[in-house]
C-alpha positions in Angstrom: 28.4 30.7 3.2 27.4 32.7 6.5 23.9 31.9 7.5 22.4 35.0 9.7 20.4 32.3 12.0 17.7 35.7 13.2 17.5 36.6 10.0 16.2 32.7 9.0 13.8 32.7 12.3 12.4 36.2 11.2 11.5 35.1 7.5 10.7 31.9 9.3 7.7 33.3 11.5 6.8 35.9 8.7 6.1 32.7 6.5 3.8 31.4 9.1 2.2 34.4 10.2 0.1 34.0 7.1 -1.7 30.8 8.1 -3.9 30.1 11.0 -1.9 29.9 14.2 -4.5 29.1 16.1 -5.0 25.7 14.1 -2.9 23.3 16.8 -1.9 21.4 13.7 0.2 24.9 12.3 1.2 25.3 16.0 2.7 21.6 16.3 4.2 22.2 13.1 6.3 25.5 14.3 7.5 23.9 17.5 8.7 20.9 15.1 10.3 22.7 13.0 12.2 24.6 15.7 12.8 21.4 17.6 14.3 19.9 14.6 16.7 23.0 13.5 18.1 22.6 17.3 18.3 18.5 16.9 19.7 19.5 13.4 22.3 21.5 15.1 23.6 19.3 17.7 24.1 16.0 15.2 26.1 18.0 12.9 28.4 19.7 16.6 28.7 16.3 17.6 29.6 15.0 14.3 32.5 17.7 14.3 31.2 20.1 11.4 32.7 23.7 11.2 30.5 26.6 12.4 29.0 27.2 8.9 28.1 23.5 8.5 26.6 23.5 11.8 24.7 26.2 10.7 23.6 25.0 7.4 22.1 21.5 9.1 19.9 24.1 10.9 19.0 26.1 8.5 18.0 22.5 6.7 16.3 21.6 9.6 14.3 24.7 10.1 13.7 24.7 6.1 12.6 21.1 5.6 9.1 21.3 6.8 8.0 24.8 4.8 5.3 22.7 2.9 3.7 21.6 5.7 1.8 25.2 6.1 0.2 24.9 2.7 -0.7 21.5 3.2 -2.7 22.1 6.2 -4.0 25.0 4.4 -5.5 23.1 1.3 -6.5 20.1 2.8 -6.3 20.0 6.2 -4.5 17.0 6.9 -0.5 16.4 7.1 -1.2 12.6 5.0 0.8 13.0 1.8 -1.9 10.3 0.8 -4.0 12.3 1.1 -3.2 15.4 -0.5 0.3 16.0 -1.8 4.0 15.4 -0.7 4.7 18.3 1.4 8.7 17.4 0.7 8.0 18.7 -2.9 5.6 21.2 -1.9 8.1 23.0 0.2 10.6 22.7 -2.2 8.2 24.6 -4.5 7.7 27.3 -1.6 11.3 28.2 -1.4 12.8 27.8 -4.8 10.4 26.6 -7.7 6.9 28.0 -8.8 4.6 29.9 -7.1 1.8 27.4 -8.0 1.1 23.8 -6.9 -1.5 21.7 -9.1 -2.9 25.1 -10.6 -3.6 26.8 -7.2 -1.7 29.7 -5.8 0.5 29.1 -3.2 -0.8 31.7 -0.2 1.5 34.6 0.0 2.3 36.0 -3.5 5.9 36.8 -5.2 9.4 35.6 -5.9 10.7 31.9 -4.1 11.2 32.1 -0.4 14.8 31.1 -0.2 15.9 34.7 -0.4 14.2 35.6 2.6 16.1 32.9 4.9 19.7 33.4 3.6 21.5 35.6 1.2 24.1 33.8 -0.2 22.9 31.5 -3.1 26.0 29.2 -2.8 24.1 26.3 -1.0 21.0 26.1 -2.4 21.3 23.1 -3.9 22.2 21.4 -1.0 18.7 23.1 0.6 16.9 22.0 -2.0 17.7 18.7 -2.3 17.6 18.2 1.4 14.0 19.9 1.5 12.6 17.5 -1.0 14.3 14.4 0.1 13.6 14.7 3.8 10.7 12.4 3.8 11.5 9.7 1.4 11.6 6.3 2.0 15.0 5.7 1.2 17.5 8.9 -0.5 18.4 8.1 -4.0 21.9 6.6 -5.6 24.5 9.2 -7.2 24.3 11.9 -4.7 27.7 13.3 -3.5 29.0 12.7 -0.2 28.1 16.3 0.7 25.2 16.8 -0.1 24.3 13.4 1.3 25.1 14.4 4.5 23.4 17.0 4.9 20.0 15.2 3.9 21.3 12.8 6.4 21.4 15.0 9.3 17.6 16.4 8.3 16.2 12.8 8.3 17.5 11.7 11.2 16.5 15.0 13.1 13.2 15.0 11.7 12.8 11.4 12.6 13.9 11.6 16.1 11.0 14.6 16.9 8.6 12.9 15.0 9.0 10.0 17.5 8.6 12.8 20.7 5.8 14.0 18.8 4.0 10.6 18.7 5.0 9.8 22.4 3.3 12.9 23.6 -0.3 12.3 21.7 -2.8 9.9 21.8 -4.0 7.2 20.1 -7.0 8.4 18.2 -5.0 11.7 16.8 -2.0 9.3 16.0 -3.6 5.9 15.3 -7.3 6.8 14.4 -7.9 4.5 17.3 -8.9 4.3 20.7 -6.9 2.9 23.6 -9.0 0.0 24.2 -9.0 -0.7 20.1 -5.1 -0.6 20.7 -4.3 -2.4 23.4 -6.7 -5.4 22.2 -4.9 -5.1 18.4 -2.7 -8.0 17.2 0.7 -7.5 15.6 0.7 -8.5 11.6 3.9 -10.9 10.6 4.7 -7.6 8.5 5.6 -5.3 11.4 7.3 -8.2 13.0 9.3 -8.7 9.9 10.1 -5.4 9.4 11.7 -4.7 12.6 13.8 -8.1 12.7 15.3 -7.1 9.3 15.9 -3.6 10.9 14.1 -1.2 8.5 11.3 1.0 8.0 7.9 -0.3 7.3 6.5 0.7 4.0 2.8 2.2 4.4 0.9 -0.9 2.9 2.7 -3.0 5.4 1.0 -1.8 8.7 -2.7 -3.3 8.9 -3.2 -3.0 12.3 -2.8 -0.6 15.1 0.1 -2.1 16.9 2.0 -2.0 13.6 2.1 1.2 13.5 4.1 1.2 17.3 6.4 -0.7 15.4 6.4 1.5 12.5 7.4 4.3 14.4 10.3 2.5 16.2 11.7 1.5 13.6 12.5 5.2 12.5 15.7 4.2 15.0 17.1 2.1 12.2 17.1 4.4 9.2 19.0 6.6 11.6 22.5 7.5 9.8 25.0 8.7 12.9 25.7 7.5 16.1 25.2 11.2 17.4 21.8 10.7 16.0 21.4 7.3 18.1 22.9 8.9 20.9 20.0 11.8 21.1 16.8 8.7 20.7 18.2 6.9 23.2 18.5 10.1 25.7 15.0 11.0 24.1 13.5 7.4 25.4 10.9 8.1 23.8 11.0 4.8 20.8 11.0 2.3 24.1 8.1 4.3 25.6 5.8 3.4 22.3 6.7 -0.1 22.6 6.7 -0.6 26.5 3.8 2.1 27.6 2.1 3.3 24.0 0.6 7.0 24.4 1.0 6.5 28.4 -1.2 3.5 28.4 -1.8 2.3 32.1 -2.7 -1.4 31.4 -0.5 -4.4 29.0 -1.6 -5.4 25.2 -4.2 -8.0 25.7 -3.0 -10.2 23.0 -0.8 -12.7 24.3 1.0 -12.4 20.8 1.4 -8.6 21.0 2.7 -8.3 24.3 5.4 -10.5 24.1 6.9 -9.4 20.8 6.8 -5.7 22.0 8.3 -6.4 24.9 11.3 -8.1 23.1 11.7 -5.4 20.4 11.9 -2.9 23.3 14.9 -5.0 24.9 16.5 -5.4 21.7 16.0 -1.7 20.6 17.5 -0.4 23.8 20.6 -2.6 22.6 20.3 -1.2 19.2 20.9 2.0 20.4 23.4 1.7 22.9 25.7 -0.1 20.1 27.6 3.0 19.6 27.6 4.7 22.5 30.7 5.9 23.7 
């Protein structure tokens, strides 16, 4: 399949066009989207991919966060909780139904996919990749292929969603202040999630540290070394734990401060284990 990558960025920003650019959530969400297509793009180079695979991990990548618009749209909030899964709203967007839970989707006609690339002979992959991006864990039976590619999404969406937290603050992040994060304690949860090097599930964070730790722990869901390689150039999972947010002062808990400290020494190791 060739993949015309102007033609994808035109439909791209004709998409968006529709929704409210000057909402800073819509804006954060185009310059994620384009950061992930690129971090898309240079996992799958460094993993050796031909030129069409390369450019089908960024057309995933540029793809993977279409429901996001809508989302903001409806309910103002990018908490799947909260609203919807925008994994399986965007998969709606591009190649299912032009209705979500009996409410028109904004911009009116036939699935999106057409728009981005002409050639059909991938769209599976797309798809699946689209509405697996955010799952907790990708599902048994899928074939190698196709598995990679939802691969090389996760792990690029992952790595700028770990920029993205490192450059906000704690109230837009954590719902919290600085001083309410720096004086929180760390639940045995968090600690046990990242000693058994895993995500945390979302019932498991309690308390505002945890969800440091929640974030780091992105780095271990992280399929490919290349992957690895880019958050540990990035720096920005040992910034969260070290200096959360560009906090000036320590975590006042005793407790806290130590643990953090050692999960930033040991995640630095984590991701140097395959560096080359």
């Amino acid at each position: 399949m060739i993949i015309d990558r102007d033609r994808a960025r035109t439909a791209f920003d004709a998409y968006v066009a529709a929704y409210d650019p000057s909402n800073p959530r819509i804006a954060l969400k185009v310059e994620h989207t384009y950061r992930v297509a690129e971090v898309a793009h240079r996992i799958a180079t460094d993993l050796g991919l031909d030129e069409r695979d390369v450019d089908l991990a960024w057309l995933c990548g540029l793809l993977h966060d279409m429901g996001r618009f809508e989302q903001v749209r409806r309910w103002d909030t990018f908490r799947d909780a909260d609203s919807t899964s925008h994994a399986r709203l965007g998969e709606k967007v591009l190649f299912g139904s032009r209705e979500h839970l009996g409410k028109p989707i904004a911009g009116s006609g036939e699935p999106r996919i057409r728009d981005f690339v002409a050639d059909a002979s991938e769209d599976e992959v797309i798809r699946i990749a689209v509405y697996l991006h955010s799952d907790y864990r990708l599902p048994a039976g899928l074939d190698e292929r196709t598995r990679m590619f939802c691969d090389i999404t996760r792990d690029a969406d992952k790595i700028d969603i770990l920029r993205v937290a490192s450059l906000d603050t704690p109230e837009a992040m954590l719902g919290c202040s600085m001083d309410e994060l720096l004086g929180s304690t760390l639940s045995p949860e968090a600690t046990r999630a990242f000693d058994e090097r895993r995500c945390m599930l979302r019932d498991e964070r309690s308390q505002p540290a945890d969800f440091l730790v929640s974030f780091a722990c992105f780095a271990f869901e992280l399929a490919f070394a290349p992957s690895k390689k880019i958050m540990r150039e990035q720096g920005c999972v040992i910034g969260l734990l070290e200096h959360p947010f560009g906090a000036s002062g320590p975590f006042h808990n005793d407790h806290t401060r130590a643990h953090l400290a050692r999960m930033a020494r040991e995640m630095g190791a984590y991701l140097e284990e395959d560096a080359s």
